[in-house]
N, CA, C and O atoms as a Maestro MAE file, in Angstrom:
{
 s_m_m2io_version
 :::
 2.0.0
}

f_m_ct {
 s_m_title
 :::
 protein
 m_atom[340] {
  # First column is atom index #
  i_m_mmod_type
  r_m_x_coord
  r_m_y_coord
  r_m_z_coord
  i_m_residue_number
  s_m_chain_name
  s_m_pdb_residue_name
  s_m_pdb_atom_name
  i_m_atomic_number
  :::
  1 25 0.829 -1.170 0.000 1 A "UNK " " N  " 7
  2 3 0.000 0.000 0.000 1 A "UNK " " CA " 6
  3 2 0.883 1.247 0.000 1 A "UNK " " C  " 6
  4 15 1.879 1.216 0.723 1 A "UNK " " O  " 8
  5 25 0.660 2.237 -0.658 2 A "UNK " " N  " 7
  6 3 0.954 3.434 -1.180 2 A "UNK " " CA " 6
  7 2 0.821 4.094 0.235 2 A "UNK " " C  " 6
  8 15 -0.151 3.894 0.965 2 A "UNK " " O  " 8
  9 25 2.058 5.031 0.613 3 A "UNK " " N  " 7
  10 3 1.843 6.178 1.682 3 A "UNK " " CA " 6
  11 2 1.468 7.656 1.139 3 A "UNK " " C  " 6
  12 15 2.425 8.402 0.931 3 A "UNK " " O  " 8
  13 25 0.121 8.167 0.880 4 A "UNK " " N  " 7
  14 3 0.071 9.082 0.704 4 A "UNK " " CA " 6
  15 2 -0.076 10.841 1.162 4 A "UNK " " C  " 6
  16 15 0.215 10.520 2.314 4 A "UNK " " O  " 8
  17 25 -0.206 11.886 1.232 5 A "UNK " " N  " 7
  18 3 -0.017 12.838 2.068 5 A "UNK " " CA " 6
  19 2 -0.670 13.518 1.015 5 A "UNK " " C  " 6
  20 15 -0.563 13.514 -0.212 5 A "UNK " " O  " 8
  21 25 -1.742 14.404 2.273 6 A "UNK " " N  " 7
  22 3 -1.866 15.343 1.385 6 A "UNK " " CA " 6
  23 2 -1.124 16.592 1.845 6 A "UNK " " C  " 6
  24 15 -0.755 16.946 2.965 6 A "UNK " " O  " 8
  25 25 -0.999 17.251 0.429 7 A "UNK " " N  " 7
  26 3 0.045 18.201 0.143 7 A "UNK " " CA " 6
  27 2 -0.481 19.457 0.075 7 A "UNK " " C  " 6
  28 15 -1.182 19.593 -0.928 7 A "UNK " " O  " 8
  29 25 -0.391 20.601 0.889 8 A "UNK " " N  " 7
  30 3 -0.857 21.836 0.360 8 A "UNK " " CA " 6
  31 2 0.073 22.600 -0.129 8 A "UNK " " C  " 6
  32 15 1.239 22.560 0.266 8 A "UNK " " O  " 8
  33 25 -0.341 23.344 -1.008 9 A "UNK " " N  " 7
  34 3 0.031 24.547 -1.523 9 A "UNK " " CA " 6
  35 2 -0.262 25.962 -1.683 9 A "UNK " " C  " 6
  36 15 -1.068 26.544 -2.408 9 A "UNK " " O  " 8
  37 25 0.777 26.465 -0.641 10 A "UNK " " N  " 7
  38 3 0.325 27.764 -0.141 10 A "UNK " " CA " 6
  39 2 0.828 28.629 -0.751 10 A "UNK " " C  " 6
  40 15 2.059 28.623 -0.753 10 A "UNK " " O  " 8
  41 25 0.214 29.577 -1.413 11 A "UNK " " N  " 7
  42 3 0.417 30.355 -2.737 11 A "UNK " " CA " 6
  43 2 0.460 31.805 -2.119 11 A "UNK " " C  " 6
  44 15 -0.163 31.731 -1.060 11 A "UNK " " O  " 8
  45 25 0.864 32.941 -2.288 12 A "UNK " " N  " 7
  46 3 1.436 32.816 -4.135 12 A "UNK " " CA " 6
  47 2 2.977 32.518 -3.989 12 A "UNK " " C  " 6
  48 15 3.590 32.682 -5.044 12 A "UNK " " O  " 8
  49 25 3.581 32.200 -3.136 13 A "UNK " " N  " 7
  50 3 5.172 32.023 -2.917 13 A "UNK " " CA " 6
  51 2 5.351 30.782 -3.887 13 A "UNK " " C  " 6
  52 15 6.268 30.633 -4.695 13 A "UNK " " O  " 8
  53 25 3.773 29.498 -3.529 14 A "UNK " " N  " 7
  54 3 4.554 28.094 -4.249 14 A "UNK " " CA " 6
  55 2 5.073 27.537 -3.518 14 A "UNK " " C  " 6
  56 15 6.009 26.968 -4.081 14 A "UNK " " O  " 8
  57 25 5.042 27.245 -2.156 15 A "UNK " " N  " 7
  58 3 5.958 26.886 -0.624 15 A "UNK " " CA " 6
  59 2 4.653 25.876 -0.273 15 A "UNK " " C  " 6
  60 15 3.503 26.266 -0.070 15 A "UNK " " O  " 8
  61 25 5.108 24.522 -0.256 16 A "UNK " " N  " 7
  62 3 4.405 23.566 -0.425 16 A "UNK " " CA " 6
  63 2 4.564 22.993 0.935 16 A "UNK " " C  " 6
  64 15 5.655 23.252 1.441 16 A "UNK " " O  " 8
  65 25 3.560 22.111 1.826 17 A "UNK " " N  " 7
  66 3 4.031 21.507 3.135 17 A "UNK " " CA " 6
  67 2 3.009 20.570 3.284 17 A "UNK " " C  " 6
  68 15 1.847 20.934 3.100 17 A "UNK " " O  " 8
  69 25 3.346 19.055 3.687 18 A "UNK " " N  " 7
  70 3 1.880 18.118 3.973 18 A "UNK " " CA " 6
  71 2 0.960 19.177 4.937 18 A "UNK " " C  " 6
  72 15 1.134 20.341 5.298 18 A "UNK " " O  " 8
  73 25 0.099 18.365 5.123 19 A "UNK " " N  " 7
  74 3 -1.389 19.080 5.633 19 A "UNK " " CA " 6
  75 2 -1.142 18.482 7.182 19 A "UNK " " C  " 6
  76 15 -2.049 18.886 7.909 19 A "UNK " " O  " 8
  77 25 -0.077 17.548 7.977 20 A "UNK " " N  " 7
  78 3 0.036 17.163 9.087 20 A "UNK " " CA " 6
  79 2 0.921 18.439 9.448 20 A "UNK " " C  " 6
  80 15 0.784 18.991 10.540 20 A "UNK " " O  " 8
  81 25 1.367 18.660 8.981 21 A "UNK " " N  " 7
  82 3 2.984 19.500 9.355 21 A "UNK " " CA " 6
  83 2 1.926 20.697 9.433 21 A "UNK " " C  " 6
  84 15 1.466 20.951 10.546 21 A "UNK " " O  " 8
  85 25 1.593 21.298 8.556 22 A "UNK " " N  " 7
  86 3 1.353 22.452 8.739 22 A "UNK " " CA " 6
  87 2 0.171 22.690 9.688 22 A "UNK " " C  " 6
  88 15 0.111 23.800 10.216 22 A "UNK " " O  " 8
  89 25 -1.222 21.356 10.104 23 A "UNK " " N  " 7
  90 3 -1.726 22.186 11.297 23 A "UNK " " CA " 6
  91 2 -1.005 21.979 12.630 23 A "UNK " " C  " 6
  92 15 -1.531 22.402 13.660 23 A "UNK " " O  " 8
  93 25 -0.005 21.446 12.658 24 A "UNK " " N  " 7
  94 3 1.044 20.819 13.610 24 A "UNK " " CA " 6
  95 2 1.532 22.533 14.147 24 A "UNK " " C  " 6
  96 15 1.209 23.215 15.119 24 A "UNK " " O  " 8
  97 25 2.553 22.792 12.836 25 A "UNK " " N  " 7
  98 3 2.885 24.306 12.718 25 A "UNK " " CA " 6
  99 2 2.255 25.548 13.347 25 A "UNK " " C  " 6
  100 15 2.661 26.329 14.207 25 A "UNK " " O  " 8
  101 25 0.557 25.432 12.272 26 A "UNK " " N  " 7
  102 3 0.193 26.663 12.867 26 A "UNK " " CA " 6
  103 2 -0.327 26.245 14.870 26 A "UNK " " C  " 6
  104 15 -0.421 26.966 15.863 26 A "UNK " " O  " 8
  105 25 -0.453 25.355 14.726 27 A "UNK " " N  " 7
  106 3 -1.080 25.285 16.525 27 A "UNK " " CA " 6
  107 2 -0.212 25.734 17.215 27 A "UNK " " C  " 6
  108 15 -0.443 26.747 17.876 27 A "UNK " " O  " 8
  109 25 1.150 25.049 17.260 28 A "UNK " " N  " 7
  110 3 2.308 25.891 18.016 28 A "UNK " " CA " 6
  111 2 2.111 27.399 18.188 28 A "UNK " " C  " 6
  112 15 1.856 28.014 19.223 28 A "UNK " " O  " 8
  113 25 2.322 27.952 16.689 29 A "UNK " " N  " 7
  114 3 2.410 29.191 16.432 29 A "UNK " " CA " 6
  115 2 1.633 29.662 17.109 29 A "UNK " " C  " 6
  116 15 2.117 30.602 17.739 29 A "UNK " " O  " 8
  117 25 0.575 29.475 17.324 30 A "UNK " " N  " 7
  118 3 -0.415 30.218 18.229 30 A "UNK " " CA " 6
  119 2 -1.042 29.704 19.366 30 A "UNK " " C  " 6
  120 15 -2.207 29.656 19.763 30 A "UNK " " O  " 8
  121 25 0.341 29.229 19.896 31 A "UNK " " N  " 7
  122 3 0.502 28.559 21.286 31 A "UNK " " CA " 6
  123 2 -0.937 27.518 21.793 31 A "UNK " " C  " 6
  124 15 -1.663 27.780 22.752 31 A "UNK " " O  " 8
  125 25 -1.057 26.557 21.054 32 A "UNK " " N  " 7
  126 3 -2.448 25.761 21.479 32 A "UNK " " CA " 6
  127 2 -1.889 24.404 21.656 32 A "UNK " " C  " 6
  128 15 -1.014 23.729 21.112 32 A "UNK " " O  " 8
  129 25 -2.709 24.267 22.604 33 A "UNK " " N  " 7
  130 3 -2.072 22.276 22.825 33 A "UNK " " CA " 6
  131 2 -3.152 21.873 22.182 33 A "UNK " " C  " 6
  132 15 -4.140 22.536 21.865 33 A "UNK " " O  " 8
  133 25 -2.891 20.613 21.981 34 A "UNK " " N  " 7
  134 3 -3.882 19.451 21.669 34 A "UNK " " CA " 6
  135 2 -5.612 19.827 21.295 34 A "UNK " " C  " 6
  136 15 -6.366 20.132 20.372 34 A "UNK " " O  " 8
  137 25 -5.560 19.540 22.780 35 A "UNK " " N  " 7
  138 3 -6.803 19.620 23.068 35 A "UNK " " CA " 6
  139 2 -7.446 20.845 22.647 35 A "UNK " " C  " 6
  140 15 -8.511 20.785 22.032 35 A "UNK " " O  " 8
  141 25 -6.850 22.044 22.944 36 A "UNK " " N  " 7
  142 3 -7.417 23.456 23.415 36 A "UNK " " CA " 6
  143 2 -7.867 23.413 21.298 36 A "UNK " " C  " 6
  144 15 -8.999 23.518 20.824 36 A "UNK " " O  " 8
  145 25 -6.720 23.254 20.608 37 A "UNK " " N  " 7
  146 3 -7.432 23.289 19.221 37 A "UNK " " CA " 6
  147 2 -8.763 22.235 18.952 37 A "UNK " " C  " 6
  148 15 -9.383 22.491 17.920 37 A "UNK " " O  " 8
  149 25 -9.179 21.289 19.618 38 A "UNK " " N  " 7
  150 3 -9.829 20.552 19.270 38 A "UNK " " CA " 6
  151 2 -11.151 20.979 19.845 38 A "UNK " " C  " 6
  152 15 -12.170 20.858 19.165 38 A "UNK " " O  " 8
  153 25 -11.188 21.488 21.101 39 A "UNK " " N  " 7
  154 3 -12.162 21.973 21.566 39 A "UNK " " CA " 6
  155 2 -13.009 23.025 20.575 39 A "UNK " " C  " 6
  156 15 -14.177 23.080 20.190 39 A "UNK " " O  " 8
  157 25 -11.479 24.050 20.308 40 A "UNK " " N  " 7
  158 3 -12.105 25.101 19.431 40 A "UNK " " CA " 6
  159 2 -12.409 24.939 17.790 40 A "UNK " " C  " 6
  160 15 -13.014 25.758 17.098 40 A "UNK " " O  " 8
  161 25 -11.900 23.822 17.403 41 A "UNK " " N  " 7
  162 3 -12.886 23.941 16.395 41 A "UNK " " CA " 6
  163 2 -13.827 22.711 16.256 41 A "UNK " " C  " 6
  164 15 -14.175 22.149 15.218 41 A "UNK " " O  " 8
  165 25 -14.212 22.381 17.741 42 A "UNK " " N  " 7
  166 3 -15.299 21.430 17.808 42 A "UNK " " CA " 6
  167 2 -15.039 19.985 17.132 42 A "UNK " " C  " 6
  168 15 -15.935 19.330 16.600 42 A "UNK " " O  " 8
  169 25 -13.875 19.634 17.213 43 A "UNK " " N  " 7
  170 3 -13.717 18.004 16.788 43 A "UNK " " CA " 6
  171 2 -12.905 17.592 18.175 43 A "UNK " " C  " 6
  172 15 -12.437 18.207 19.134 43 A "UNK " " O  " 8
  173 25 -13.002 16.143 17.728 44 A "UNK " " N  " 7
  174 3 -12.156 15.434 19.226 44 A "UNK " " CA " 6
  175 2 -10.876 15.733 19.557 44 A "UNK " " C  " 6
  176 15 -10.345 16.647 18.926 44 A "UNK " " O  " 8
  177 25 -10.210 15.135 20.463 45 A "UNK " " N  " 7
  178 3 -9.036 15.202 20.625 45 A "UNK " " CA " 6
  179 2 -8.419 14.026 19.557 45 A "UNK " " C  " 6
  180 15 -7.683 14.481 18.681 45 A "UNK " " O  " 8
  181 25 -8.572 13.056 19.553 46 A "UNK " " N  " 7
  182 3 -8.413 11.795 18.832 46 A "UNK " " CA " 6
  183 2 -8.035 12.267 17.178 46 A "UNK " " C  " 6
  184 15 -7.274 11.680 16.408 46 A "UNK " " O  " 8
  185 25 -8.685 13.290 16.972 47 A "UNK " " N  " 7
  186 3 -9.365 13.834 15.383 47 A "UNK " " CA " 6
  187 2 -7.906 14.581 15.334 47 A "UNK " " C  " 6
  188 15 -7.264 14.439 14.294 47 A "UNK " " O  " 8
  189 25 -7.439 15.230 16.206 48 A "UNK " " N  " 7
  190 3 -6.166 16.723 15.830 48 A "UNK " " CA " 6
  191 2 -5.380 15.593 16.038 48 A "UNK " " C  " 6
  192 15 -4.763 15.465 14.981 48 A "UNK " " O  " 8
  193 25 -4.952 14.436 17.020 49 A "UNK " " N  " 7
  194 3 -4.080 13.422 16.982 49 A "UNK " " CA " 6
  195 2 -3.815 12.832 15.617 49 A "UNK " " C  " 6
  196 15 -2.816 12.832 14.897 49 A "UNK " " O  " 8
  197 25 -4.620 12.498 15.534 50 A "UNK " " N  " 7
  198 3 -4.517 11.949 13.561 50 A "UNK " " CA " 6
  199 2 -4.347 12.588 12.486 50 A "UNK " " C  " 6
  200 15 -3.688 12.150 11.542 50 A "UNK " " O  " 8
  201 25 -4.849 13.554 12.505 51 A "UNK " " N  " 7
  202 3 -4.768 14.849 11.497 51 A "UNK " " CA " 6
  203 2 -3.192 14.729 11.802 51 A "UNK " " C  " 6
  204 15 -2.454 14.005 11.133 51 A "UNK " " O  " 8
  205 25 -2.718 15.583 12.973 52 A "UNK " " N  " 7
  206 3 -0.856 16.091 13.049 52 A "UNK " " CA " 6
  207 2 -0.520 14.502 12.968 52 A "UNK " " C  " 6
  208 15 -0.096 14.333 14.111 52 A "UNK " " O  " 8
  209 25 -0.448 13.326 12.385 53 A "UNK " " N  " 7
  210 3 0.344 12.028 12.870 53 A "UNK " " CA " 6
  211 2 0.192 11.616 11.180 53 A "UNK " " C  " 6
  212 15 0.738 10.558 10.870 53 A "UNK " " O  " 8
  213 25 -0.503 12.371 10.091 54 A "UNK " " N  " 7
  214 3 -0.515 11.889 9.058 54 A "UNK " " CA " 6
  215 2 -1.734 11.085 8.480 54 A "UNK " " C  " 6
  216 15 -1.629 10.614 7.347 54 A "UNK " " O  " 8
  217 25 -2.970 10.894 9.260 55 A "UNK " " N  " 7
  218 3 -3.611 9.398 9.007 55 A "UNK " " CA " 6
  219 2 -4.267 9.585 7.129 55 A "UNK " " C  " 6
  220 15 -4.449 10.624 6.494 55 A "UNK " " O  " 8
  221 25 -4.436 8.417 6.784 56 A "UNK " " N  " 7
  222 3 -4.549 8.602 5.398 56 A "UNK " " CA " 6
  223 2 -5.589 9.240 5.350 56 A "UNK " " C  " 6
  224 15 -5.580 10.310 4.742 56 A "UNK " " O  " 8
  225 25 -6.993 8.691 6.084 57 A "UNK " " N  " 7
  226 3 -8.148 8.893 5.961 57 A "UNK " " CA " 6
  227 2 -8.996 9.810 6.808 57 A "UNK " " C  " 6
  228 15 -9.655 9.377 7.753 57 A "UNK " " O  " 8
  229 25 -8.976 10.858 6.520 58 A "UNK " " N  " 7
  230 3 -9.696 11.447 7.860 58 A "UNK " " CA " 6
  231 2 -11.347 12.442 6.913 58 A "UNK " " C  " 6
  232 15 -11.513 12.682 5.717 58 A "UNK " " O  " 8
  233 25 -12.084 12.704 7.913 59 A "UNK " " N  " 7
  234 3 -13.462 13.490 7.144 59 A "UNK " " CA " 6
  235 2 -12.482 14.832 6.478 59 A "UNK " " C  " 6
  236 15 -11.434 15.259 6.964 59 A "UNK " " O  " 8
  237 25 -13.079 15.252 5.415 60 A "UNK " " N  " 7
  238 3 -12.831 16.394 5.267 60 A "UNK " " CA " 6
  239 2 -13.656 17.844 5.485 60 A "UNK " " C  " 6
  240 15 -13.230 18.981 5.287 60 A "UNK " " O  " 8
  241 25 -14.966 17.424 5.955 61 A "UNK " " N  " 7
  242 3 -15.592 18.323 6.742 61 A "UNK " " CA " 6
  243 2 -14.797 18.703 8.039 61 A "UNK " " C  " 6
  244 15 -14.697 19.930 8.032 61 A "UNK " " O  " 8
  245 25 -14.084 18.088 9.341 62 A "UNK " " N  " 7
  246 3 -13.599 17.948 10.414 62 A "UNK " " CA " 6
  247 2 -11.971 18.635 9.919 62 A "UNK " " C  " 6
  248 15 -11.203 19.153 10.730 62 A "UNK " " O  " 8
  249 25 -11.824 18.564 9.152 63 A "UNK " " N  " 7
  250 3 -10.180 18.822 8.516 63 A "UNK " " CA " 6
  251 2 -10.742 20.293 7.770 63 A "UNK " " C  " 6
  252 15 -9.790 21.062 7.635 63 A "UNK " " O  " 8
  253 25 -11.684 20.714 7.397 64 A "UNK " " N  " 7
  254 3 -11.930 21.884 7.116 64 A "UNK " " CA " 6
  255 2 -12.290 22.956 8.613 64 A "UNK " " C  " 6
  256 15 -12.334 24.183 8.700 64 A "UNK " " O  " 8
  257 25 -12.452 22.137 9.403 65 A "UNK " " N  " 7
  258 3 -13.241 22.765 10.949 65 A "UNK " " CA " 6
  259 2 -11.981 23.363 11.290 65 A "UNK " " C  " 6
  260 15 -11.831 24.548 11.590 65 A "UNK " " O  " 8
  261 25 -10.962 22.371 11.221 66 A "UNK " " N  " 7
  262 3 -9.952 22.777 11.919 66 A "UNK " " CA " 6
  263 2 -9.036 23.533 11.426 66 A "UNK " " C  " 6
  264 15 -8.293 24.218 12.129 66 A "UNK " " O  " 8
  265 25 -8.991 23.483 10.049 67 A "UNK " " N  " 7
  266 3 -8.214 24.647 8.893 67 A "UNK " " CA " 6
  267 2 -8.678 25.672 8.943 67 A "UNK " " C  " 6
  268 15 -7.896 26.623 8.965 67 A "UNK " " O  " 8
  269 25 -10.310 25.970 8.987 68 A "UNK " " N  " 7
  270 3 -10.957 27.413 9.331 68 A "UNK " " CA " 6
  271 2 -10.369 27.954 10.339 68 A "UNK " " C  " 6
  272 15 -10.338 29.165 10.119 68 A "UNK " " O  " 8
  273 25 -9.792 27.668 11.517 69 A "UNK " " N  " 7
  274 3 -9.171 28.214 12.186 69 A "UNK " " CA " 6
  275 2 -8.103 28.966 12.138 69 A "UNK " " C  " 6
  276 15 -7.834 29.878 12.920 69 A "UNK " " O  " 8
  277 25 -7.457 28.594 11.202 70 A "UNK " " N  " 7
  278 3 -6.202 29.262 10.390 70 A "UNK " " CA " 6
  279 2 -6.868 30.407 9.254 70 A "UNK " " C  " 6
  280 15 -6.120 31.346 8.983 70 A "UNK " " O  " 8
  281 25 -7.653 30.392 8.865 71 A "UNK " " N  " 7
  282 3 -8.329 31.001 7.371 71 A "UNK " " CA " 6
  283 2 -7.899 30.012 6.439 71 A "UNK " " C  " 6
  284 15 -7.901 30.590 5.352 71 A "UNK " " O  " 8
  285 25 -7.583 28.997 6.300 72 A "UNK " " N  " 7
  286 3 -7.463 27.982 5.212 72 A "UNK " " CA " 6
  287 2 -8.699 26.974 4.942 72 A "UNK " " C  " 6
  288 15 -9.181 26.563 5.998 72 A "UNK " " O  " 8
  289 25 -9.294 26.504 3.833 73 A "UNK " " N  " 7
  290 3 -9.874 25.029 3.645 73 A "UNK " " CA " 6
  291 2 -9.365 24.295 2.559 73 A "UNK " " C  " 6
  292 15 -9.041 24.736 1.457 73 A "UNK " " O  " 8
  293 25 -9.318 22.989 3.018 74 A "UNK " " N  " 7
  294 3 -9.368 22.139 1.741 74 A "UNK " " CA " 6
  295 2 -10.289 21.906 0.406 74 A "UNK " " C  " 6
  296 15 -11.439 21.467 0.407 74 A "UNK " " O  " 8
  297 25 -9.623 22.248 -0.580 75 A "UNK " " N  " 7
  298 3 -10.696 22.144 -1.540 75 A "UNK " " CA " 6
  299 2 -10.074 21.761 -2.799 75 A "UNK " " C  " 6
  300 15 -8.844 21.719 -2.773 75 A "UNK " " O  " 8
  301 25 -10.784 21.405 -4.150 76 A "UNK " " N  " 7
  302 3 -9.879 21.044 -5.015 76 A "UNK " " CA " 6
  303 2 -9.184 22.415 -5.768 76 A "UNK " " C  " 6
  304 15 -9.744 23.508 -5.680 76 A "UNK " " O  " 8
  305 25 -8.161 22.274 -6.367 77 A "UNK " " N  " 7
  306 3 -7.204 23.372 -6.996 77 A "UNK " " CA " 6
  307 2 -6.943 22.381 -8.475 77 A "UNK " " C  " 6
  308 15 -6.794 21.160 -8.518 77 A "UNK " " O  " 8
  309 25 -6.948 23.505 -9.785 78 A "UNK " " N  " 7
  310 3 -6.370 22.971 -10.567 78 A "UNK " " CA " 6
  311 2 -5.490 22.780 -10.710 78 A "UNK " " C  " 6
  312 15 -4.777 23.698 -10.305 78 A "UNK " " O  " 8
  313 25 -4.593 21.428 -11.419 79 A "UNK " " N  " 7
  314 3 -3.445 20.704 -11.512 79 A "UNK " " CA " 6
  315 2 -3.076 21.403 -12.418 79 A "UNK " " C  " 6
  316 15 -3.898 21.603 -13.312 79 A "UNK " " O  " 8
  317 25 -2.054 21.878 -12.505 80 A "UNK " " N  " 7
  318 3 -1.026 23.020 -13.602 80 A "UNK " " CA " 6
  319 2 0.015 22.060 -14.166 80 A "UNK " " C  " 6
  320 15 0.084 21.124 -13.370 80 A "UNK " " O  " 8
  321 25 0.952 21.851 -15.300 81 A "UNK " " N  " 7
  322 3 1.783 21.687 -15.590 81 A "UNK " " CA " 6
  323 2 3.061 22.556 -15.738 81 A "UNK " " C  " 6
  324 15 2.878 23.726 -15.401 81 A "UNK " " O  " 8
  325 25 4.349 22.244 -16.178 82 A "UNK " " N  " 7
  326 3 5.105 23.271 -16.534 82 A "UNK " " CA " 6
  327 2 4.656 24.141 -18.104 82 A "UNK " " C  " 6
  328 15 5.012 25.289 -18.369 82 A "UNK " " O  " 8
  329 25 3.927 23.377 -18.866 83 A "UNK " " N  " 7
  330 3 3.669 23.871 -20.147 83 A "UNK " " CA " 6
  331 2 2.155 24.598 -20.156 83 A "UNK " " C  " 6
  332 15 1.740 25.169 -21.164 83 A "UNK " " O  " 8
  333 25 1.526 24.524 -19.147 84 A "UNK " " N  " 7
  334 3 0.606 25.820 -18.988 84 A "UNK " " CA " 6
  335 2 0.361 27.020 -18.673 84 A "UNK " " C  " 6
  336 15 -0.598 27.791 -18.672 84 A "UNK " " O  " 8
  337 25 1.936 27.008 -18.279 85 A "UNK " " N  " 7
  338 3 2.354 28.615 -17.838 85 A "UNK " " CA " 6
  339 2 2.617 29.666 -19.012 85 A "UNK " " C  " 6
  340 15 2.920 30.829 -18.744 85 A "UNK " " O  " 8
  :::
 }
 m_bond[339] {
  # First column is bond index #
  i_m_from
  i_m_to
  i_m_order
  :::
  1 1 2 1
  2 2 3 1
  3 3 4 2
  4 3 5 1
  5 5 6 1
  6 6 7 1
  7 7 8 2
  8 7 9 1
  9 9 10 1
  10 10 11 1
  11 11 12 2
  12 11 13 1
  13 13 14 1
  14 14 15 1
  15 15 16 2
  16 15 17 1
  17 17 18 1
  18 18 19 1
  19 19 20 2
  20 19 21 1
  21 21 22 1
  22 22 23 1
  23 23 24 2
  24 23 25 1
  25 25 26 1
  26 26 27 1
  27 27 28 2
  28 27 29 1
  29 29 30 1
  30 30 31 1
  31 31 32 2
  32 31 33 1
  33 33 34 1
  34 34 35 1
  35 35 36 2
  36 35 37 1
  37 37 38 1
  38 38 39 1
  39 39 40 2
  40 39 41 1
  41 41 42 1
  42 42 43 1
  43 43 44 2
  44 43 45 1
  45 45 46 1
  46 46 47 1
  47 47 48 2
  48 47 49 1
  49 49 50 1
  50 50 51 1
  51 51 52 2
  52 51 53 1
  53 53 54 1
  54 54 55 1
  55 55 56 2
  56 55 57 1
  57 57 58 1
  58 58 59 1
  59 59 60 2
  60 59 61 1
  61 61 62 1
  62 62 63 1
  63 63 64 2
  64 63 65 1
  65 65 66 1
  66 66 67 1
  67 67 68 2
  68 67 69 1
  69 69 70 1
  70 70 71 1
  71 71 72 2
  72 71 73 1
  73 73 74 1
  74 74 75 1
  75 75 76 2
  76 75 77 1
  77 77 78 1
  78 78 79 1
  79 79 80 2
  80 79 81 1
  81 81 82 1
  82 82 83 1
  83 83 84 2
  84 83 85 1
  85 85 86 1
  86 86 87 1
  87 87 88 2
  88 87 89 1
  89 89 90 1
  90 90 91 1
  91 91 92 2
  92 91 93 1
  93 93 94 1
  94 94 95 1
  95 95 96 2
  96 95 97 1
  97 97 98 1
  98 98 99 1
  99 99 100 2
  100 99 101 1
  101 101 102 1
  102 102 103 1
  103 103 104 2
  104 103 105 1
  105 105 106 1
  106 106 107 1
  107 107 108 2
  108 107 109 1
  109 109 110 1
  110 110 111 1
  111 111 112 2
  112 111 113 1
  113 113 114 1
  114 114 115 1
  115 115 116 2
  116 115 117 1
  117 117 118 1
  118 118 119 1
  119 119 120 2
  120 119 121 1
  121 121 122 1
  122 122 123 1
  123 123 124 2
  124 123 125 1
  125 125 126 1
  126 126 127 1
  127 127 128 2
  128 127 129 1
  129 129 130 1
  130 130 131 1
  131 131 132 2
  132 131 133 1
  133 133 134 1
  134 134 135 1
  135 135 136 2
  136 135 137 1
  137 137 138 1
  138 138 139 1
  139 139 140 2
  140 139 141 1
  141 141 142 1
  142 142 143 1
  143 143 144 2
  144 143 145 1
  145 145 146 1
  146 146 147 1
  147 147 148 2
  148 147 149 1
  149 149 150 1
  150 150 151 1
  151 151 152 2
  152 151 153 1
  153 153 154 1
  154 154 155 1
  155 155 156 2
  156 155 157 1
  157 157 158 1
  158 158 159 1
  159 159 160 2
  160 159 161 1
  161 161 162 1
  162 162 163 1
  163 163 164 2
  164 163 165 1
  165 165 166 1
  166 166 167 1
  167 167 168 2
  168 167 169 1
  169 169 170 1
  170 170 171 1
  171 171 172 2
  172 171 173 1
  173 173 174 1
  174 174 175 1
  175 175 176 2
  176 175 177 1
  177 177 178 1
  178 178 179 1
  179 179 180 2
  180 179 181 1
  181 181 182 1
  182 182 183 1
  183 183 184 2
  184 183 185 1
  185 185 186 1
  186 186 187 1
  187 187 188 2
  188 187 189 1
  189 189 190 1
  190 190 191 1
  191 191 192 2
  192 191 193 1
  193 193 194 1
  194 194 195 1
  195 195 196 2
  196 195 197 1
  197 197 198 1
  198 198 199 1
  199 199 200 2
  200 199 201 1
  201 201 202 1
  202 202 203 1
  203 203 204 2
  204 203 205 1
  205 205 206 1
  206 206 207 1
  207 207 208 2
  208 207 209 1
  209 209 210 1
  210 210 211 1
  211 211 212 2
  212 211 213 1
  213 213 214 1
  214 214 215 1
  215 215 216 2
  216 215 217 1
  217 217 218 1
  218 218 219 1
  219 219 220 2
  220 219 221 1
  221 221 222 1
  222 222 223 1
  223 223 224 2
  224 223 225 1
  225 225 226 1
  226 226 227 1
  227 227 228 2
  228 227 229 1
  229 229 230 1
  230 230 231 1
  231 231 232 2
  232 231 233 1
  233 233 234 1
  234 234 235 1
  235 235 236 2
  236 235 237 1
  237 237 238 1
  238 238 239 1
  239 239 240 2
  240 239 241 1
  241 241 242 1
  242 242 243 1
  243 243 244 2
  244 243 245 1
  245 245 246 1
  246 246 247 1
  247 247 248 2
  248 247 249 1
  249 249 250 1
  250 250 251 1
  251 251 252 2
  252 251 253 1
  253 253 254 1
  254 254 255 1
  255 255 256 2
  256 255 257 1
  257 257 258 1
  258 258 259 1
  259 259 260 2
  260 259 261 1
  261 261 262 1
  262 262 263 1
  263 263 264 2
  264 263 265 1
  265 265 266 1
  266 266 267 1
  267 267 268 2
  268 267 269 1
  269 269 270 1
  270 270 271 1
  271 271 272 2
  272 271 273 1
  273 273 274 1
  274 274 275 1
  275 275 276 2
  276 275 277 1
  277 277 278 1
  278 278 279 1
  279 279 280 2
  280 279 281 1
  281 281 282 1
  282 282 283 1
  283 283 284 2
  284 283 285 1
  285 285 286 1
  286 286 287 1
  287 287 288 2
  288 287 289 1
  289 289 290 1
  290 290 291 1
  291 291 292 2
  292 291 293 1
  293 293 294 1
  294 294 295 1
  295 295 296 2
  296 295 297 1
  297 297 298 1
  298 298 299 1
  299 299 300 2
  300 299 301 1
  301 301 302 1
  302 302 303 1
  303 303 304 2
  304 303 305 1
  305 305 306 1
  306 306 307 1
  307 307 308 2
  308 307 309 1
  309 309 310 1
  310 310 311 1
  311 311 312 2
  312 311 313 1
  313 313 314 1
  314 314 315 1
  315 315 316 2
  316 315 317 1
  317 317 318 1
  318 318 319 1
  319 319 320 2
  320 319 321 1
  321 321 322 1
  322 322 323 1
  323 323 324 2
  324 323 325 1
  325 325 326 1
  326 326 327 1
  327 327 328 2
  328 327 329 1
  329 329 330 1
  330 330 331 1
  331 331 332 2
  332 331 333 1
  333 333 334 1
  334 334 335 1
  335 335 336 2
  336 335 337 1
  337 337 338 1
  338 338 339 1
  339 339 340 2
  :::
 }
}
């Protein structure tokens, strides 16, 4: 089985980071443990555990709860090549 990640891309720099790392990142940044993010955007504790640990499968309603917190959501983006520029 394939390890996959999802990958965001945070524009307009083009500075790319999995989606574990970065709500990992911003929680620090704005000094939150665990829990205290989970409370606030109303998912479990269990839910931000998995989210920051990589899990393949998680809701993406619950992964948007918790990205709103940042001003980010997941959503689809068109796939660009080098020859569409």
């Amino acid at each position: 089985m394939q390890n996959h990640k999802l990958i965001l891309h945070l524009y307009p720099n083009g500075y790319k980071m999995n989606l574990a790392d970065f709500v990992k990142d911003k929680r620090k940044r704005v000094k939150l443990t665990q829990p205290e993010l989970a409370e606030k955007a109303g998912v479990g504790l269990r839910f931000i555990r998995e989210l920051e640990q990589g899990k393949q499968t998680l809701r993406l309603d619950k992964v948007n709860q918790v990205l709103q917190l940042f001003g980010c959501e997941v959503g689809a983006v068109p796939h660009t090549t080098k020859t569409d520029t």
